[in-house]
C-alpha positions, 0 to 999 in steps of 0.5 A, a space after each residue: 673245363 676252366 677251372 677259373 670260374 669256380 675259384 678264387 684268387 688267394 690273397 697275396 697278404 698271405 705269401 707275399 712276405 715269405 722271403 725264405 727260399 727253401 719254404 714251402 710256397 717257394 715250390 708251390 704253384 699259386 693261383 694268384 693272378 692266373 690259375 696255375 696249370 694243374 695238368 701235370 700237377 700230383 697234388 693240388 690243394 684247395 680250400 673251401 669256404 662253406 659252413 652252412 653244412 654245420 649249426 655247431 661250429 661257425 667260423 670254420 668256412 674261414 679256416 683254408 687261408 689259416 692254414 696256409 699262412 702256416 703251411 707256406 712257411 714250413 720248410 720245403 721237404 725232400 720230394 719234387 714237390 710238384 703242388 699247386 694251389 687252385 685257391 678257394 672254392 666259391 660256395 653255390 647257391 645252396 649247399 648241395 651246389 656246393 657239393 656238386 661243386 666239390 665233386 666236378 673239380 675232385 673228378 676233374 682232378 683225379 681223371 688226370 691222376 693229380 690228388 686233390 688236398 682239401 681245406 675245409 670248411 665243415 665236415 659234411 664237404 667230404 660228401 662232394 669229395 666221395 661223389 668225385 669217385 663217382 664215375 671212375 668205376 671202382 670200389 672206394 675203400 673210405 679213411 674217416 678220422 673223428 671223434 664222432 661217428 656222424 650216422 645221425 639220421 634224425 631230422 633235427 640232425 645237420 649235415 654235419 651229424 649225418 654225411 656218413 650216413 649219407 654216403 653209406 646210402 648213396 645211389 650208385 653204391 661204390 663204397 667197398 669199405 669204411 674205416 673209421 679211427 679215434 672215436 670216442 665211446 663216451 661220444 657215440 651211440 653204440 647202436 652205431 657202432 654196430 651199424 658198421 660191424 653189421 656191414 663189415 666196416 670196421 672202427 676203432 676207438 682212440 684207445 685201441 688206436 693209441 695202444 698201437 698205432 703201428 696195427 693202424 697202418 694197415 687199414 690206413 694203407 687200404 684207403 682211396 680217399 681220406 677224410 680229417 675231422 680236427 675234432 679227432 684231435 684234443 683241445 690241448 693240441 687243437 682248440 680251433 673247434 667248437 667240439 674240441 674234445 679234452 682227450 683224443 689224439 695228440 697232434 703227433 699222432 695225427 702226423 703220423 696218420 697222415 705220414 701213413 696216409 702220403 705214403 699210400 699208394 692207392 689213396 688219390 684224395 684228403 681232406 682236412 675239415 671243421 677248423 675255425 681260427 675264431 676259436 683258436 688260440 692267439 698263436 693260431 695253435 690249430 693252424 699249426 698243427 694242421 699245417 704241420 699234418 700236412 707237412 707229412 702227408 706230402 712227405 709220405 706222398 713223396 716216399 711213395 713206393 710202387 708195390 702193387 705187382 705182387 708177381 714182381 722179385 720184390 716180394 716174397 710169397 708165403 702161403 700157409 695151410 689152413 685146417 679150416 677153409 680156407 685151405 691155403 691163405 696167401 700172403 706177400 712180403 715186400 722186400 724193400 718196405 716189410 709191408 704185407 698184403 694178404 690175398 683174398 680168394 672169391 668168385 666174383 669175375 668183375 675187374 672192380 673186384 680184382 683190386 679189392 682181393 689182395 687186401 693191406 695186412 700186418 706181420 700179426 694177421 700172418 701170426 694169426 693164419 700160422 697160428 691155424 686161426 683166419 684173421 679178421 681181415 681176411 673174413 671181413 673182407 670175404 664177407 664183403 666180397 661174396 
């Protein structure tokens, strides 16, 4: 498919004063007079100018271009950087068009292994990014980063308030596991929250994320796809929201959620939702920090290690006798990154299954199992399983 006809063009006012040569935009691919080819592409970003998803925070159709005038001139990081930028999106007749819009190029993209960047546009978009994993015949363990729970299912609810909820009752199920970081109690419906413990998805408010954000990796390492509501962040750091919320993460830790997230192997897909440059300082703050995210995605992208072959000598093997059942919990250490895995046994005979049995761990769940106590991950994940 020509992707031409869903794009368009980025203006050349944005890049074309950049002299410096070890800026960012000097290694990227630019759909400028023609579209790039994204073939042999391992990241390619694009934006999308949609907001009609969204009552509360008009504006944020405009923000893909923000970013880039930021991100293009951050200096280029150590990786090969083999990027391309397809432009921006053309919105559908309607909404839902746009979903499908969204979704057709993440499937074309993720078909040919290239993971696709998104800059949003509101929040609900990340539905279109979710229905890229449609036909690719695998669970999806889904990353969602916000200040909201967005599980609304009333009618006077935009799309915005309820895309969570949307993609946990999509036809054909392929959603394995939700995780959600850096909601705010004060903000959410308990009732919610216990929605998602009820279906073994896991949330962690921005308390327990801050108190140790090391522990985060793991459920961040366990993700296909990630999804980025700027409200997460605190106004301080990022007024560029209509819901810009005066606590939340710092944009230092948003970096490093990212930096998390570049460096995961199996995650194919992020996107970046709900900034609005009319609500931004004059020095575009937002932009920056987004933009600076980013940065550190790629960068983790680029320091990617191949850990999958639990088999291999670069792991070590502890296995670790139970006086409950299970009997024997198994755990993998990788010699070169520390990073540990735990192996969750179950009966299912699919392949679809096979990927989701050895889940990302910490040190402290090892702690736990040689403690004689089954980490909550092992049980959640069994929970799913069976």
């Amino acid at each position: 498919m020509d992707l031409t006809i869903l794009f368009s063009p980025i203006d050349e006012s944005i890049y074309q004063d950049i002299d410096d040569p070890s800026a960012l935009v000097k290694s990227i691919r630019i759909f400028g007079d023609k579209m790039p080819d994204y073939s042999n592409a391992q990241i390619a970003i694009f934006g999308i100018n949609e907001a009609r998803g969204t009552t509360s925070n008009k504006g944020c159709e405009h923000g893909a271009d923000e970013i880039r005038k930021k991100l293009y001139r951050l200096k280029r990081g150590t990786g090969k950087n083999n990027i391309v930028d397809l432009g921006n999106l053309n919105p559908g007749i309607d909404l839902d068009e746009t979903y499908v819009r969204v979704s057709e190029v993440c499937r074309i993209l993720l078909e040919k292994n290239v993971l696709p960047l998104l800059l949003g546009g509101s929040h609900d978009l990340d539905y279109g990014q979710y229905k890229g994993y449609e036909e690719m015949d695998k669970l999806v363990n889904l990353l969602n980063v916000d200040a909201y729970l967005d599980l609304d299912d009333s009618e006077r609810a935009d799309a915005t308030t309820k895309h969570i909820n949307k993609i946990l009752l999509h036809e054909p199920n392929y959603l394995f596991g939700y995780t959600h970081l850096a909601h705010q109690t004060y903000l959410i419906d308990p009732t919610s929250v216990a929605i998602l413990e009820k279906l073994y998805f896991e949330a962690y408010r921005v308390g327990h994320l801050r108190s140790n954000l090391a522990e985060m990796e793991p459920a961040i390492r366990n993700a296909d796809m990630a999804s980025f509501d700027i409200t997460a962040i605190k106004s301080a750091d990022a007024p560029g929201n209509a819901n810009a919320q005066p606590f939340g993460l710092t944009g230092e830790e948003a970096c490093q959620i990212c930096w998390y997230a570049g460096t995961t192997e199996k995650l194919s897909s992020i996107g970046f939702y709900e900034y609005n440059p009319s609500l931004d300082d004059v020095q575009k703050k937002t932009a920056s920090v987004i933009a600076t995210m980013i940065w550190y995605f790629i960068e983790g992208f680029y320091h990617r290690k191949s850990e999958q072959n639990f088999k291999s000598n670069d792991f070590l093997k502890y296995t670790v006798s139970m006086p409950v059942e299970p009997e024997i919990l198994t755990f993998y250490k990788s010699k070169f990154t520390e990073k540990w895995w735990m192996e969750v046994n179950h009966h299912r005979t699919s392949d679809r299954y096979a990927r989701a049995s050895i889940v990302p761990c910490s040190y402290k769940d090892y702690q736990t199992a040689t403690g004689g106590d089954v980490p909550e991950r092992y049980i959640s994940t069994l929970s799913k399983l069976i």
